[in-house]
Backbone bond lengths (Angstrom), bond angles and torsions (degrees), N, CA, C in turn:
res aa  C-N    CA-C-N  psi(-1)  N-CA   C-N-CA  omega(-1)  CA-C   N-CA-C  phi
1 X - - - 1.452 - - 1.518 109.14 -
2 X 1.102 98.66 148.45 1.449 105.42 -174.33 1.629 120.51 -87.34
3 X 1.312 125.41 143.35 1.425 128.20 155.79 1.058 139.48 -83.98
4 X 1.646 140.19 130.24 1.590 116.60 -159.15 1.850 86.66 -119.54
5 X 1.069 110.91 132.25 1.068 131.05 -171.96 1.551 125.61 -122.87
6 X 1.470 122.75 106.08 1.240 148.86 -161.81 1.709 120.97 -54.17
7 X 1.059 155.39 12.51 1.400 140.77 -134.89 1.247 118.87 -127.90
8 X 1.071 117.29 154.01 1.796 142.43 -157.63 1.562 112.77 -173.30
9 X 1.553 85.62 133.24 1.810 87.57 148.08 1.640 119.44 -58.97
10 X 1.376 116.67 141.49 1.100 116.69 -178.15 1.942 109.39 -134.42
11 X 1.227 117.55 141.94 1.584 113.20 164.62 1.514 114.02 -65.90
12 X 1.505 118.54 130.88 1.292 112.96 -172.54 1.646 113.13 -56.79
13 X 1.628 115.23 6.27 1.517 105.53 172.22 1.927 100.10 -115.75
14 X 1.456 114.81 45.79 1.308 127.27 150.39 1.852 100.59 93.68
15 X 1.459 105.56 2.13 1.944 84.04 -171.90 1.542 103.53 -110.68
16 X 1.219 94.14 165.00 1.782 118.14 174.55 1.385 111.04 -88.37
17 X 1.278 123.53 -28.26 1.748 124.52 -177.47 1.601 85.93 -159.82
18 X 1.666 85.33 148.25 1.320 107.53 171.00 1.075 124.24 -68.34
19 X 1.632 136.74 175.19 1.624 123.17 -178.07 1.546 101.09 -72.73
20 X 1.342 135.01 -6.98 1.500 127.32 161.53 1.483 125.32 -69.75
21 X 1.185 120.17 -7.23 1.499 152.91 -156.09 1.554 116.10 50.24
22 X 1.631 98.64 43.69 1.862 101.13 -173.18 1.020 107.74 -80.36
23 X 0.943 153.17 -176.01 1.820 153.57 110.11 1.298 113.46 -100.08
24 X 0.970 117.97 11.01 1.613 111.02 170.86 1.660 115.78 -38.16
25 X 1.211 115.32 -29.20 1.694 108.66 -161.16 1.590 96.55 -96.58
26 X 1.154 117.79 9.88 1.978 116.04 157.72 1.146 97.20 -102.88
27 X 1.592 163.38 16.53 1.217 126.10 175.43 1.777 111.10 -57.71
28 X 1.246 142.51 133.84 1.506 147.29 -125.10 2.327 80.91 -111.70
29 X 1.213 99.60 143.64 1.610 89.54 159.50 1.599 110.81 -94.03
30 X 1.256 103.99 -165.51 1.510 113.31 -169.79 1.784 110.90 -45.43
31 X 1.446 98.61 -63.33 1.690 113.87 166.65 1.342 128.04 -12.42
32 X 1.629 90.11 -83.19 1.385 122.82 159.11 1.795 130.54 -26.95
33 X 1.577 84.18 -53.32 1.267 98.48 -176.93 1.784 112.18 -71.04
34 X 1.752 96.93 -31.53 1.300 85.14 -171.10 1.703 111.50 -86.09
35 X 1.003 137.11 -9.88 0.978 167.56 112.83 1.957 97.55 14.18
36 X 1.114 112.04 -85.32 1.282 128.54 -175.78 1.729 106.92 -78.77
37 X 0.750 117.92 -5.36 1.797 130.28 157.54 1.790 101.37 -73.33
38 X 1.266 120.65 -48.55 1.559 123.48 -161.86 1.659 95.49 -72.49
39 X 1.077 113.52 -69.63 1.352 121.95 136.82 1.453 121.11 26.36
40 X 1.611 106.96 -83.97 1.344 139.53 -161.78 1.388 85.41 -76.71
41 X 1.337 147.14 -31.75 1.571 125.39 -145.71 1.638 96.16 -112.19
42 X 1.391 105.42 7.64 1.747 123.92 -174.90 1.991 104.38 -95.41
43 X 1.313 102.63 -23.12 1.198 112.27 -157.70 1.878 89.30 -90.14
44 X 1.673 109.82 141.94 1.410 142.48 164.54 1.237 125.84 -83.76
45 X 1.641 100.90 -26.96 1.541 106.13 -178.07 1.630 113.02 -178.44
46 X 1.088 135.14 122.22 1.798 118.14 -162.72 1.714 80.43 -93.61
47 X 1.251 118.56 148.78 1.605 145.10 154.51 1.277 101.19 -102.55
48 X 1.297 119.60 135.64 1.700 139.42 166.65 0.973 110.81 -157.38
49 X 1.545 91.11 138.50 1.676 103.99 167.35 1.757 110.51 -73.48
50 X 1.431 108.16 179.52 0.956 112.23 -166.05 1.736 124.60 -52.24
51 X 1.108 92.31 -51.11 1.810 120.69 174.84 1.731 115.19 -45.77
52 X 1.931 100.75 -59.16 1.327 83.16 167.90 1.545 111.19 -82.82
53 X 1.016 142.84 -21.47 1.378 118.04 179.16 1.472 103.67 -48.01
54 X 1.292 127.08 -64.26 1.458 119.98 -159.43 1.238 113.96 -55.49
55 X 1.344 114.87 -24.90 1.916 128.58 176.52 1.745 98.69 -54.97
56 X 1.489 107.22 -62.44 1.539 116.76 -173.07 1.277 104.18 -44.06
57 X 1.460 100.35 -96.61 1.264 121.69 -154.60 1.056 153.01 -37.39
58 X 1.529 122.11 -49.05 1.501 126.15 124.31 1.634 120.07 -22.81
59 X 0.870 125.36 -91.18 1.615 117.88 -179.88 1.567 138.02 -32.50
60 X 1.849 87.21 -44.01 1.642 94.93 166.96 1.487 118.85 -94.95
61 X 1.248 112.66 -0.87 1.543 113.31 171.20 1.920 91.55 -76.97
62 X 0.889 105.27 -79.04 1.626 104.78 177.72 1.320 125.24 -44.28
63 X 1.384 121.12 -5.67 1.503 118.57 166.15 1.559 112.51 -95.82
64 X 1.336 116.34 -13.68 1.158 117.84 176.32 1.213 106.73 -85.36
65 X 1.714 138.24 -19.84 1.350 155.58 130.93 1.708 122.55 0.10
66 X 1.948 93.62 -64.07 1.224 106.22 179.53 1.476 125.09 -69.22
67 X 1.299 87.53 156.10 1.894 99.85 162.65 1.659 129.09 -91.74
68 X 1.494 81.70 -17.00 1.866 98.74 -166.22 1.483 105.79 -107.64
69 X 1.176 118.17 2.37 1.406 128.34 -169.34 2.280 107.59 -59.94
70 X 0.999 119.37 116.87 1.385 122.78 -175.54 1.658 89.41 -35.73
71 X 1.253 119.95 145.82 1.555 131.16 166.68 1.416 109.19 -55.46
72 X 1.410 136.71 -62.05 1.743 113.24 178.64 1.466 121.08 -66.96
73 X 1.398 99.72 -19.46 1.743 80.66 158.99 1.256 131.89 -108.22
74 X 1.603 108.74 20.12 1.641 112.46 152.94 1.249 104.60 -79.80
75 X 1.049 129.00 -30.58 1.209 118.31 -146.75 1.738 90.94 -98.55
76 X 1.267 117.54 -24.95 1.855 95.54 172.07 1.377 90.29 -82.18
77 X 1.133 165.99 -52.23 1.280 166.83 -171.59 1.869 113.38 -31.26
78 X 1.550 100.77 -62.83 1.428 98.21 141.14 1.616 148.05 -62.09
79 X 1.433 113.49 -18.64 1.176 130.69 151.02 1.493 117.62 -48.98
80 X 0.782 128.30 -64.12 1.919 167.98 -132.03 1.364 80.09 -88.55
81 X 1.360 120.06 -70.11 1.555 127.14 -162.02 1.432 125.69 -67.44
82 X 1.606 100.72 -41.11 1.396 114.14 160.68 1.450 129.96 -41.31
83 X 1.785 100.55 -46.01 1.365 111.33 -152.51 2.147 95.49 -86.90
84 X 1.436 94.14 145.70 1.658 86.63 172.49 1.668 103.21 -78.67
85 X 1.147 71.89 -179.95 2.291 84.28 -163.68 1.538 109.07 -163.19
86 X 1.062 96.86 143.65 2.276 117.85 -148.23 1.397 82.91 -130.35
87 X 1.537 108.23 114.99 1.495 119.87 160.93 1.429 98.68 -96.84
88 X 1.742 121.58 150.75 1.757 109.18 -174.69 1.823 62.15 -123.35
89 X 1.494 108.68 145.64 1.544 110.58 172.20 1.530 100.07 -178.96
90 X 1.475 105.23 132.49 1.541 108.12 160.01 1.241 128.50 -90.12
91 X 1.658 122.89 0.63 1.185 132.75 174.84 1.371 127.48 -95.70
92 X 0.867 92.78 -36.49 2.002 109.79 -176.87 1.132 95.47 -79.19
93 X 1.797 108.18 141.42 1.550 128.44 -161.85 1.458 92.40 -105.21
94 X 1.559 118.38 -55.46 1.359 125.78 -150.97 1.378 102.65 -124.01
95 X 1.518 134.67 178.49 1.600 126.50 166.69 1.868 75.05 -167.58
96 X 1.389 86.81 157.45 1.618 115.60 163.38 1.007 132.57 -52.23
97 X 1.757 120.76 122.90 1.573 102.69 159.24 1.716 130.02 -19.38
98 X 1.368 106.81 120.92 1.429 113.77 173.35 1.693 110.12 87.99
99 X 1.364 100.88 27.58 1.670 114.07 179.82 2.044 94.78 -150.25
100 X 1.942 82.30 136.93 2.090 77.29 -177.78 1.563 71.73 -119.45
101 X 1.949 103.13 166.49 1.240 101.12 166.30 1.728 79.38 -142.83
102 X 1.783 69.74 150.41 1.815 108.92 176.03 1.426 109.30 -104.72
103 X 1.051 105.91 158.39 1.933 108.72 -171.77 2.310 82.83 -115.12
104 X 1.543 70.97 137.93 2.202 89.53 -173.73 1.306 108.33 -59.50
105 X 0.949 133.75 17.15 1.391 136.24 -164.71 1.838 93.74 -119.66
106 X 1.359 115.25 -22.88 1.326 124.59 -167.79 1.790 124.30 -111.46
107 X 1.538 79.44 -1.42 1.704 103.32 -168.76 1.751 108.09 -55.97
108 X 1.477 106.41 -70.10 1.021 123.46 -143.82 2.564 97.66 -62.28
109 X 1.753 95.22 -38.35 1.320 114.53 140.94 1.350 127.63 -19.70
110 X 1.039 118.24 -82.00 1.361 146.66 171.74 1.542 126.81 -56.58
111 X 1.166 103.42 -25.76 1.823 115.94 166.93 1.249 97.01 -79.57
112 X 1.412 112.07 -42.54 1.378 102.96 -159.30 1.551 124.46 -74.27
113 X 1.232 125.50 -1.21 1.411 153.35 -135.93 1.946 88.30 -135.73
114 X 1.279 104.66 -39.23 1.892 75.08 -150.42 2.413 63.07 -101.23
115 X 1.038 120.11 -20.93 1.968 85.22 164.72 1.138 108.63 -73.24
116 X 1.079 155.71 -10.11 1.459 149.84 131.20 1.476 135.61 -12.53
117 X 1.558 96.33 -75.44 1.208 119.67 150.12 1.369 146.64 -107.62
118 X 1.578 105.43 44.70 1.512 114.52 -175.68 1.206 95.07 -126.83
119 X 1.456 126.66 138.48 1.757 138.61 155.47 2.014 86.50 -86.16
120 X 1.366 86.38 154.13 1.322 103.81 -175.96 1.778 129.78 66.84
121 X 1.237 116.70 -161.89 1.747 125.60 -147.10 1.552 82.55 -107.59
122 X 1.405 124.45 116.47 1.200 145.11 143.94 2.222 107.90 -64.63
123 X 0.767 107.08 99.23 1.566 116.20 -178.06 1.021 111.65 -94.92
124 X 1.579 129.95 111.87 1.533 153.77 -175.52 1.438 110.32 -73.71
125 X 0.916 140.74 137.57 1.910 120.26 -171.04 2.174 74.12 -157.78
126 X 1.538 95.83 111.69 1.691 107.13 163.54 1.186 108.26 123.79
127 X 1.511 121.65 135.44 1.273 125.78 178.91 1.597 107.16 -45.46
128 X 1.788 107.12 -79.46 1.338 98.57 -160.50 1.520 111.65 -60.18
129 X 1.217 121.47 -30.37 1.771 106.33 -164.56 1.858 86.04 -44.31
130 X 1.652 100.99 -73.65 1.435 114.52 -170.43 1.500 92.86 -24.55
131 X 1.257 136.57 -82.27 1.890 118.57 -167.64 1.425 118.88 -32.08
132 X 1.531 115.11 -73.85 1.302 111.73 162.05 1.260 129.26 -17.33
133 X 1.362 113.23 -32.38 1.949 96.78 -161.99 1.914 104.56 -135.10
134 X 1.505 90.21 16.04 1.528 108.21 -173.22 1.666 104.31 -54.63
135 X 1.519 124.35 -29.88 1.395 102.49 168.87 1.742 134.45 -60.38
136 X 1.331 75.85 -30.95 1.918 106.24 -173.79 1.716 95.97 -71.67
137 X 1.508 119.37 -22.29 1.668 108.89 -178.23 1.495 133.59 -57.95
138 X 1.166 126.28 95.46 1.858 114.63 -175.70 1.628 95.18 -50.57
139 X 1.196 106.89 -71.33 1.431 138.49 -158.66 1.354 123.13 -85.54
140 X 1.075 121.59 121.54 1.778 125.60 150.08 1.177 124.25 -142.39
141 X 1.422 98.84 125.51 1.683 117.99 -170.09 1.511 100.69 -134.90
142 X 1.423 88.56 109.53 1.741 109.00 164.79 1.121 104.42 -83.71
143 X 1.334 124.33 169.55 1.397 148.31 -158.43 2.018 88.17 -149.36
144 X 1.268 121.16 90.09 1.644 123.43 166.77 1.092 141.70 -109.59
145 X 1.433 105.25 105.04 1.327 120.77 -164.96 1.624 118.35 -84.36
146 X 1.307 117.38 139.51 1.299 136.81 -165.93 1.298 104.76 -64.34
147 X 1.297 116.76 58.92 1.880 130.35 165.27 0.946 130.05 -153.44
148 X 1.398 119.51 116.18 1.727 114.15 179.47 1.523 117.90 -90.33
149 X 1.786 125.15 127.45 1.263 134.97 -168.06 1.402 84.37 -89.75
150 X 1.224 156.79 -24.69 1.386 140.49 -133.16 1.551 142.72 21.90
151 X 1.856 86.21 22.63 1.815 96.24 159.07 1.547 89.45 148.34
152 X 1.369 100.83 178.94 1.553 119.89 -173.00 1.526 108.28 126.11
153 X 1.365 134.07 -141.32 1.319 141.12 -179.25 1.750 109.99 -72.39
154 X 1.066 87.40 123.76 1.656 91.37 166.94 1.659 120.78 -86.74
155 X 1.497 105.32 139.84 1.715 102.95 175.25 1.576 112.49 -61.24
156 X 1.528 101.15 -47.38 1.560 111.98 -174.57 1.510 108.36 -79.97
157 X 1.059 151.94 154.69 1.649 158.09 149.69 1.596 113.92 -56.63
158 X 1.225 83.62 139.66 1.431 99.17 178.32 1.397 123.92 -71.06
159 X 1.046 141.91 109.60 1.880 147.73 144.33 1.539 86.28 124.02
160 X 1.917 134.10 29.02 1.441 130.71 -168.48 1.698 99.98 -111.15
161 X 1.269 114.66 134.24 1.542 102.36 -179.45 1.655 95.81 -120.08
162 X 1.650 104.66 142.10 1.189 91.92 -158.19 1.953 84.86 -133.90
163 X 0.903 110.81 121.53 1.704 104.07 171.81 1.693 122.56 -77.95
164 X 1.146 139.29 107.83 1.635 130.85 -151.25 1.518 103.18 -123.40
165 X 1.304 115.19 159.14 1.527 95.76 165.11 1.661 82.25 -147.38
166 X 1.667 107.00 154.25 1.876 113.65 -173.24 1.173 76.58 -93.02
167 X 1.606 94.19 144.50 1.258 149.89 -164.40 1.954 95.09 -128.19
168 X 1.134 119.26 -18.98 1.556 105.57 -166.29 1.074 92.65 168.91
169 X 2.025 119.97 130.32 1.385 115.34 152.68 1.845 111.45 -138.91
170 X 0.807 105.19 157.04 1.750 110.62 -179.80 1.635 119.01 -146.93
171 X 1.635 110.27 127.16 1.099 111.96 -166.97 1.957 107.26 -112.89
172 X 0.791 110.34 106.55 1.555 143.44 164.59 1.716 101.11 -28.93
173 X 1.389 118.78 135.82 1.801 106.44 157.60 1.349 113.58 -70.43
174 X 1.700 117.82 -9.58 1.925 90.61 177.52 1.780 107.49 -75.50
175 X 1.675 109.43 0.24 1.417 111.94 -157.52 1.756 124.49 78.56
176 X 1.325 104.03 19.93 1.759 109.63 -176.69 1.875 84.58 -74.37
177 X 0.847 154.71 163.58 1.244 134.41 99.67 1.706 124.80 -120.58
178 X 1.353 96.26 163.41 1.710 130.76 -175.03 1.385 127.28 -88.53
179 X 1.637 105.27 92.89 1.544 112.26 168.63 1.288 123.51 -82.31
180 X 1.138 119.09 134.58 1.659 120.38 171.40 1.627 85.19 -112.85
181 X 1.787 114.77 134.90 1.250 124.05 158.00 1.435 100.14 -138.35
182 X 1.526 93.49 155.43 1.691 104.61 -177.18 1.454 114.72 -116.11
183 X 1.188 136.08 177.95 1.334 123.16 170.89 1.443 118.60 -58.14
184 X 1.390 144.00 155.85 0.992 128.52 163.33 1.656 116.28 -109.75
């Protein structure tokens, strides 16, 4: 049976994008990065909502492209590409070889089916999917980096109470560090 597993960079005051909707202030360093590569080779299948898919995919389809690409991010790039990947979206017509898309109305369905029938870590990548399917979550592991945006997207959902207990944490020399909590 499968695990669906929660994770993002996060601002150490809880958001995924700033109220500008940047993320510039997570780009991950080498560590970090490799960190979320180990990560990546844990994952069965990435689920995204619409938003982060379009963040991904383009970039890491084309980094897996390069020749000159820094080594940890070829190497999630090849990760990335390997792994199958579930856009849930009511907008998007078409997606790429080695991408299925689900219509949001079918999501919560559809998680439920491939933890069924999935060995391994189903990986959530996006605020809202993550709201949507927050009952269905084993796992959430932020990745928190030593910066406060003072608002924008939250990792966690709004008005959701969730009882957790860490399961695992690790602190990085840039000072990002990595919670794994589980339900409690």
């Amino acid at each position: 049976m499968g695990k669906v597993v929660y994770s993002m960079i996060t601002s150490a005051d809880g958001y995924i994008e700033d109220s500008n909707g940047s993320i510039e202030f997570f780009l991950p360093d080498e560590e970090v990065h490799q960190a979320a590569n180990e990560q990546t080779r844990q994952a069965s299948a990435f689920l995204f909502g619409r938003r982060m898919f379009e963040m991904m995919e383009e970039p890491w389809r084309a980094t897996a492209d390069r020749d000159d690409a820094p080594e940890v991010e070829a190497e999630f790039a090849r990760l990335y590409m390997e792994t199958p990947r579930y856009v849930f979206s009511d907008t998007i017509e078409t997606v790429p070889d080695g991408v299925r898309l689900v219509r949001s109305a079918d999501a919560v369905a559809e998680v439920q089916r491939l933890k069924r029938e999935t060995e391994g870590e189903l990986a959530v990548g996006g605020a809202g999917l993550a709201a949507s399917l927050v009952d269905l979550v084993d796992e959430f592991q932020p990745y928190v980096m030593p910066v406060v945006v003072g608002g924008g997207k939250p990792f966690f959902p709004a008005g959701v109470e969730l009882k957790l207990q860490l399961a695992e944490q690790r602190t990085f020399a840039s000072g990002t560090v990595f919670l794994r909590y589980t339900r409690a």
